[in-house]
C-alpha positions as a printed NumPy array, in Angstrom:
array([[-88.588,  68.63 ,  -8.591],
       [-86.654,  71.699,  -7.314],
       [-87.252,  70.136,  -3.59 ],
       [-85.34 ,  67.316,  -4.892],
       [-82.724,  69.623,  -6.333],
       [-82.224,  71.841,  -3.553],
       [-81.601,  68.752,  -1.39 ],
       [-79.079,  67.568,  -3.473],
       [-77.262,  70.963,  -3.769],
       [-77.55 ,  70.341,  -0.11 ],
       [-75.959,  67.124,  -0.155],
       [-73.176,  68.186,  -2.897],
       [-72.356,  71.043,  -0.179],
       [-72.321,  69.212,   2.403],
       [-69.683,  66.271,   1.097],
       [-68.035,  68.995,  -0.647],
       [-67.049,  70.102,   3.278],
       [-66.675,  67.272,   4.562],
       [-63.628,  66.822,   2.176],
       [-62.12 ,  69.846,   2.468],
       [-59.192,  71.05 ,   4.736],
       [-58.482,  74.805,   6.344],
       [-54.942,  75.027,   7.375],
       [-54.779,  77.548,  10.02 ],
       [-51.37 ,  79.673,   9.218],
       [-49.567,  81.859,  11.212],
       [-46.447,  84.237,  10.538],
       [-44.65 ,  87.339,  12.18 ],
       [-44.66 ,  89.126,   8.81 ],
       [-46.524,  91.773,   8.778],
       [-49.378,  93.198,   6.576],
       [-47.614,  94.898,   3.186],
       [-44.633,  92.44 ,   3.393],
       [-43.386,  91.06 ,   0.5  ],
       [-43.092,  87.474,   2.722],
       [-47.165,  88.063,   3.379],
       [-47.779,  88.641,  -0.267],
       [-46.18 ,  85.507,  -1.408],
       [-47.677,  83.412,   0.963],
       [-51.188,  84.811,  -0.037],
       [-50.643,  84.115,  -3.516],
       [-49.45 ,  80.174,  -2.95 ],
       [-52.267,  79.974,  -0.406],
       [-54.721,  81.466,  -3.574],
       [-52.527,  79.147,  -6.055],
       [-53.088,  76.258,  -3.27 ],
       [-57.151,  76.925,  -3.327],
       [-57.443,  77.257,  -6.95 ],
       [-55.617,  74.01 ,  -7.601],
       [-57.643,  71.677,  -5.019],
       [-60.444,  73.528,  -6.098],
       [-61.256,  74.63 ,  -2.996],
       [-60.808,  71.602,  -0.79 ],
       [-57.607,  72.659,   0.78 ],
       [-57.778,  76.689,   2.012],
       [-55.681,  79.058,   4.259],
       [-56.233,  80.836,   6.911],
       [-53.126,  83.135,   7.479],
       [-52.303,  85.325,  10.692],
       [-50.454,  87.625,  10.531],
       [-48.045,  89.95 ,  12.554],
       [-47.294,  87.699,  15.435],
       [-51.274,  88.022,  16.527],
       [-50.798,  84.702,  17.443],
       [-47.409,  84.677,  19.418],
       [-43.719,  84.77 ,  19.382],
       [-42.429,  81.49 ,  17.685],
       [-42.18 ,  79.75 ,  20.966],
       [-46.416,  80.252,  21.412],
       [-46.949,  79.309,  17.568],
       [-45.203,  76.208,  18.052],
       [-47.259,  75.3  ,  21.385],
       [-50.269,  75.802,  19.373],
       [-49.227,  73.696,  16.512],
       [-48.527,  70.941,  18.57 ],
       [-51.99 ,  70.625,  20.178],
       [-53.772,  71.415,  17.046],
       [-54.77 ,  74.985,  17.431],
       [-52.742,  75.956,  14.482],
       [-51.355,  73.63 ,  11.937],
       [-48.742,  75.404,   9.65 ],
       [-46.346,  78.745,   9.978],
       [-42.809,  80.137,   9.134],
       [-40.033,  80.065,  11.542],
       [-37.026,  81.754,  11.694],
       [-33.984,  79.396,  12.881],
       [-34.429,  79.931,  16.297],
       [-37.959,  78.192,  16.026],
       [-36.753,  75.696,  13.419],
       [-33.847,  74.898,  16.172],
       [-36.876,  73.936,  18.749],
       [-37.779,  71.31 ,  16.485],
       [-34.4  ,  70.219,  15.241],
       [-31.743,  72.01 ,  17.077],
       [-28.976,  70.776,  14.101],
       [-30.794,  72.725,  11.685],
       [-28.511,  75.65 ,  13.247],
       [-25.766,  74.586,  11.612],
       [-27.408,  76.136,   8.341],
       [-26.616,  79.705,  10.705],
       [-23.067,  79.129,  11.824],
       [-21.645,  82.747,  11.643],
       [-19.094,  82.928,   9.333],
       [-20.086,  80.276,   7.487],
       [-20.906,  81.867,   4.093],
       [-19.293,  84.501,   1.873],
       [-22.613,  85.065,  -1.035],
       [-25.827,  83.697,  -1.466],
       [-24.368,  81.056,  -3.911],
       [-22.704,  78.979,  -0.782],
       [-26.142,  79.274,   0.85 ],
       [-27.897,  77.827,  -1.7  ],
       [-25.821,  75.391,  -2.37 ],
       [-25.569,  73.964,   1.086],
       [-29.143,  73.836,   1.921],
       [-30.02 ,  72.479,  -1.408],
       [-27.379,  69.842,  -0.562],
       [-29.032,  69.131,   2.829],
       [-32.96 ,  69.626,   2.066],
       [-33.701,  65.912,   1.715],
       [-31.968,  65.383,   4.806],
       [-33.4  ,  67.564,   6.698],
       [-36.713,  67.21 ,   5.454],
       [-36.53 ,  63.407,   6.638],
       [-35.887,  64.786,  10.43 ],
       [-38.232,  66.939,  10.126],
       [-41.15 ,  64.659,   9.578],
       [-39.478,  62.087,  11.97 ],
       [-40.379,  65.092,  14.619],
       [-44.025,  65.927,  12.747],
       [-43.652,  68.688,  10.547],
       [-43.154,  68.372,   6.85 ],
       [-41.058,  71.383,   5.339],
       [-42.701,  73.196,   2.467],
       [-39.617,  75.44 ,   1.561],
       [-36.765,  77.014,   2.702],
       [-37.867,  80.561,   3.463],
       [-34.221,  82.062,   4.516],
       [-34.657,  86.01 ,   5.781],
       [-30.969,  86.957,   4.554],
       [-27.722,  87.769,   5.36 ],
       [-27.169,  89.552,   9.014],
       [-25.036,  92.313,   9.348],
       [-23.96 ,  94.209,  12.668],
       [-24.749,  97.793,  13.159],
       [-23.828,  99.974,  15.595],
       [-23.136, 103.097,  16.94 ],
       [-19.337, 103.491,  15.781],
       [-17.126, 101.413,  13.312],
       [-16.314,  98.02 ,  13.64 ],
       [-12.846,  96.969,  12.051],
       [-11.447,  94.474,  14.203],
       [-12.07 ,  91.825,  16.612],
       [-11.383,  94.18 ,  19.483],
       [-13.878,  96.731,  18.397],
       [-16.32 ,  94.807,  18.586],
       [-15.425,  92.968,  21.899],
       [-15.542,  97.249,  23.171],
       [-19.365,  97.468,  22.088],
       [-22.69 ,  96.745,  24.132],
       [-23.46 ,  94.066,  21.495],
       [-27.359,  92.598,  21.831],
       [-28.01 ,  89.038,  21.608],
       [-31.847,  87.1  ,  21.051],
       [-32.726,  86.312,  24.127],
       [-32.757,  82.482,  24.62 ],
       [-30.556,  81.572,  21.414],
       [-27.906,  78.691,  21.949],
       [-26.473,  79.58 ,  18.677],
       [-25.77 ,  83.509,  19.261],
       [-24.656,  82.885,  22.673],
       [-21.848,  80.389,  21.393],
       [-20.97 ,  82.47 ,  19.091],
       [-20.902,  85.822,  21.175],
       [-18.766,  84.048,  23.697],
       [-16.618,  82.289,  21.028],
       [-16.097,  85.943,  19.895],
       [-15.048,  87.209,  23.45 ],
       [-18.291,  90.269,  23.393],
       [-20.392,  90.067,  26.467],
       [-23.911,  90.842,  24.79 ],
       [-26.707,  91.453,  26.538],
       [-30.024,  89.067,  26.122],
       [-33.339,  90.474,  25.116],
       [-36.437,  89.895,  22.803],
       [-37.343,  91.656,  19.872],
       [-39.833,  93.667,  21.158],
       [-37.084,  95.423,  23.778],
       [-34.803,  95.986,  20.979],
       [-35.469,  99.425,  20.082],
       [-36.123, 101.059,  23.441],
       [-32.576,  99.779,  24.588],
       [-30.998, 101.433,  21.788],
       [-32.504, 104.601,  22.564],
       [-32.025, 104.564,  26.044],
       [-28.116, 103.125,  25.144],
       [-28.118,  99.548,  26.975],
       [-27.203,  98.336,  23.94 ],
       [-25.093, 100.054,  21.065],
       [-25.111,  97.217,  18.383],
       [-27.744,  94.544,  16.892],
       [-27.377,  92.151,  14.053],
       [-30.019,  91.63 ,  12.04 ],
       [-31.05 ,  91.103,   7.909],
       [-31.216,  94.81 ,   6.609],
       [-34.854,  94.704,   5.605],
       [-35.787,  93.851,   9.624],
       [-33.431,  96.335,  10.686],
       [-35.754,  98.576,   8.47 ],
       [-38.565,  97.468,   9.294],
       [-38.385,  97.405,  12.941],
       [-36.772, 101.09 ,  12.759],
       [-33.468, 100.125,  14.29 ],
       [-31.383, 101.63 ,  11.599],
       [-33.286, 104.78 ,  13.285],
       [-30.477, 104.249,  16.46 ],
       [-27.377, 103.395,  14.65 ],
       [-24.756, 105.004,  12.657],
       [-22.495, 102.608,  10.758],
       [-23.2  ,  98.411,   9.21 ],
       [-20.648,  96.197,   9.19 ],
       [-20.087,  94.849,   5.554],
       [-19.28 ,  91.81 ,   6.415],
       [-22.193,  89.137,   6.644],
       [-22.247,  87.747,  10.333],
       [-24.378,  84.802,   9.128],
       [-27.577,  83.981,   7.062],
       [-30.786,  84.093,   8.612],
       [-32.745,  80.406,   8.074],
       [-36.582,  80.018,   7.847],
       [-38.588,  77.658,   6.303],
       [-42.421,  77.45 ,   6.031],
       [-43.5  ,  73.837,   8.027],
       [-47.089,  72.259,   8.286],
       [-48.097,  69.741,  11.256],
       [-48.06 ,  66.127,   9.749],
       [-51.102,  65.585,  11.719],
       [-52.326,  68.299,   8.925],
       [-50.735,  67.108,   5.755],
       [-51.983,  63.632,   6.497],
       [-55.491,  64.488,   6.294],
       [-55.023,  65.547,   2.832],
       [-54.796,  63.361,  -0.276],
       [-52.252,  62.251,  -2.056],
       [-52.653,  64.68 ,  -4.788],
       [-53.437,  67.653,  -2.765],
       [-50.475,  66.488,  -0.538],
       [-47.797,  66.837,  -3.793],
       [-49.999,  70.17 ,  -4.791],
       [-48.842,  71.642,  -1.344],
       [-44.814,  70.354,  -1.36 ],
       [-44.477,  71.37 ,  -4.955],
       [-46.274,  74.688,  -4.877],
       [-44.689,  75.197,  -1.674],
       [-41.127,  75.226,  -2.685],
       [-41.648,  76.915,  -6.02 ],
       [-43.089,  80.05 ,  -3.955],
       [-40.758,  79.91 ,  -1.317],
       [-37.587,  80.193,  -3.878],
       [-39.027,  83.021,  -5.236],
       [-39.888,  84.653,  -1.49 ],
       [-35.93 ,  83.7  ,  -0.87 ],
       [-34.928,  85.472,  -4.361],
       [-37.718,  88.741,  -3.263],
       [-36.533,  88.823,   0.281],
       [-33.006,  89.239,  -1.216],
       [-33.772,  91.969,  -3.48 ],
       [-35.485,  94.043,  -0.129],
       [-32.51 ,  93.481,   1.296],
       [-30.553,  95.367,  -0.883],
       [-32.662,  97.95 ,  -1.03 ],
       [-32.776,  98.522,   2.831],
       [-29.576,  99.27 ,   2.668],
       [-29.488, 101.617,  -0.049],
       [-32.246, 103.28 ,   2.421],
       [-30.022, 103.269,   5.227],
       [-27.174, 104.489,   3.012],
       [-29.555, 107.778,   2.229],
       [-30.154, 107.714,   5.891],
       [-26.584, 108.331,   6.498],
       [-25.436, 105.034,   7.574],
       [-21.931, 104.549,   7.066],
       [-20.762, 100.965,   5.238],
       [-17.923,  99.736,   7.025],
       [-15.763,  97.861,   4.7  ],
       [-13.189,  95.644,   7.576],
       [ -9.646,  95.087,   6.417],
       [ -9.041,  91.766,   4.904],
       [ -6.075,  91.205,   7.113],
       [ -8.673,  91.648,   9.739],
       [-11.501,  89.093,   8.66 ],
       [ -8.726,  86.283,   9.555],
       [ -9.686,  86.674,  13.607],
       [-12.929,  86.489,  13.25 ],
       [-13.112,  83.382,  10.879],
       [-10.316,  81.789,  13.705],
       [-13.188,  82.699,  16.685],
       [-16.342,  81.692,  14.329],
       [-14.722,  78.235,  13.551],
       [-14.143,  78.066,  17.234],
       [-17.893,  78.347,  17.904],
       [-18.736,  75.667,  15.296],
       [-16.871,  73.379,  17.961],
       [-18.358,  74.19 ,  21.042],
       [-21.694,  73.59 ,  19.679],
       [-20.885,  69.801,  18.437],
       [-22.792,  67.913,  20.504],
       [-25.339,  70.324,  22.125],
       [-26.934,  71.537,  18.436],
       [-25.438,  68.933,  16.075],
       [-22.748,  66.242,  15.615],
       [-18.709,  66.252,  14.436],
       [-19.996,  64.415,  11.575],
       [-22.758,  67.008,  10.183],
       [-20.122,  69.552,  10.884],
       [-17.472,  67.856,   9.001],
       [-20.108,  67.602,   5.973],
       [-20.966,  70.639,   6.217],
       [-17.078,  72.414,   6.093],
       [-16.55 ,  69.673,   3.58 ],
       [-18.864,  70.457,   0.961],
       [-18.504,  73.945,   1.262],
       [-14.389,  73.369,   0.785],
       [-15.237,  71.027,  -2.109],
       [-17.768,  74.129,  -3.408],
       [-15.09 ,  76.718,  -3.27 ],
       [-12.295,  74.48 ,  -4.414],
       [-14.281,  73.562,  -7.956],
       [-15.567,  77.324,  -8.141],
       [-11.565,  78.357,  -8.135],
       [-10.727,  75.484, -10.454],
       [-13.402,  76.755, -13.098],
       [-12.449,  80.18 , -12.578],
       [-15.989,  81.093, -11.725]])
């Protein structure tokens, strides 16, 4: 009798594997980040729910590459999910960019609304390349900081500006907005500031933080230069080996966490720069007679990127809605 138990414990074990999934994760947040503490608790949320037939394995801290290697390994099944920034969202679908036009947005309310406005459509070109999107998982607002204040155009044209190394979009806009910057990766960031090959970076406030650049400058630009996509994606390959009703377990769950990593990630934000603010970094508040050139050289930007990132027809959509957003804002008086 317990011979014939134990074996069919065995057996119970043994289909209970067989059924179950490990999605391998990876992500450049690091360990103590409030991005790595919501993703633990969906992947716990995830486990409890599928009771235990659907489990994460989540690396951390770019231990498995920059977003270029992450994708690589997605695509021949090493890894099967991870969050990307824009620039590795833009490898998969390059008009996903437009979500990062600088410029674009004024407060997180235009944000939302556009890519709530675009999800569906997005998430159908997504999957048509083999990812599915489990949530928009946007990093923030940039700003520009640098070594002296920036109040026009022509100030910052005068400054050794840094750009990502290998990003369509910044380089458009860069050159839209006459500054020569100078390419490099992340990881170079810092020691050019201290050794002065660059004098300015744009970047969320919480990464500027957290990477110790605000270390090396002396004044932020209040003026958001753009928002900073991401979105958490999973290999279809992945998501199809799950059922149906682990399948909606993982969109739903997914996009409930990552609104409230968006909403989190906001907060941080605000407190980095209180930080920096104690840290002596001067806010630079730019003349609004001022802001008019650079909206003229942004929306000259958005142009020379139709066709290479995205079409005249998503652009027009997107400046439309935004117009139509503003325009019923103002008529409501909110």
């Amino acid at each position: 009798m317990r011979y014939i138990i134990t074996t069919l414990m065995t057996l119970l074990l043994l289909l209970t594997s067989a059924y179950a999934q490990r999605i391998k994760f990876a992500t450049v947040a690091p360990e103590g980040s409030t991005y790595l503490k919501v993703l633990r608790e969906y992947a716990d949320e995830v486990e409890k729910l599928t009771n235990g037939e659907v489990t994460f394995k989540i690396y951390p801290s770019q231990v498995q590459g920059d977003e270029k290697d992450v994708l690589r390994k997605i695509r021949v099944g090493q890894l099967h999910s991870a969050g990307f920034t824009g620039v590795g969202l833009g490898e998969i679908l390059p008009e996903i960019r437009i979500l990062e036009l600088p410029m674009l947005y004024r407060n997180y309310e235009e944000v939302d609304y556009i890519t709530s406005t675009l999800y569906d459509e997005f998430s159908e070109k997504f999957k048509e390349n083999g990812f599915i999107i489990l949530g928009w998982a946007d990093v923030g607002f940039a700003y520009v900081y640098a070594q002296k204040p920036i109040l026009t155009l022509k100030d910052l044209q005068g400054t050794k500006m840094w750009m990502w190394e290998g990003d369509p979009l910044a380089e458009a806009t860069f050159k839209a907005l006459g500054v020569s910057a100078t390419p490099l990766s992340l990881t170079d960031v810092l020691t050019s500031l201290q050794t002065n090959l660059i004098e300015a970076v744009y970047v969320p406030p919480l990464p500027c933080v957290s990477l110790q650049w605000h270390t090396r400058i002396k004044t932020m630009m209040n003026v958001p230069l753009a928002n900073v996509s991401g979105a958490v994606l999973i290999s279809t390959k992945m998501f199809d080996k799950l059922s149906p009703e682990h399948q909606k377990i993982l969109v739903e769950k997914g996009r409930e966490h990552m609104r409230r990593l968006v909403k989190l990630g906001r907060e941080d934000n605000e407190k980095s720069i209180e930080l920096m603010k104690a840290n002596g970094v001067q806010m630079v508040e730019v003349p609004k007679e001022n802001l008019k050139e650079f909206y003229t050289a942004a929306e000259s930007a958005y142009q020379s990127l139709v066709g290479k990132l995205y079409s005249q027809a998503l652009l027009d959509q997107v400046t439309g809605a935004l117009e139509a957003y503003r325009n019923g804002k103002a008529e409501t008086g909110k």
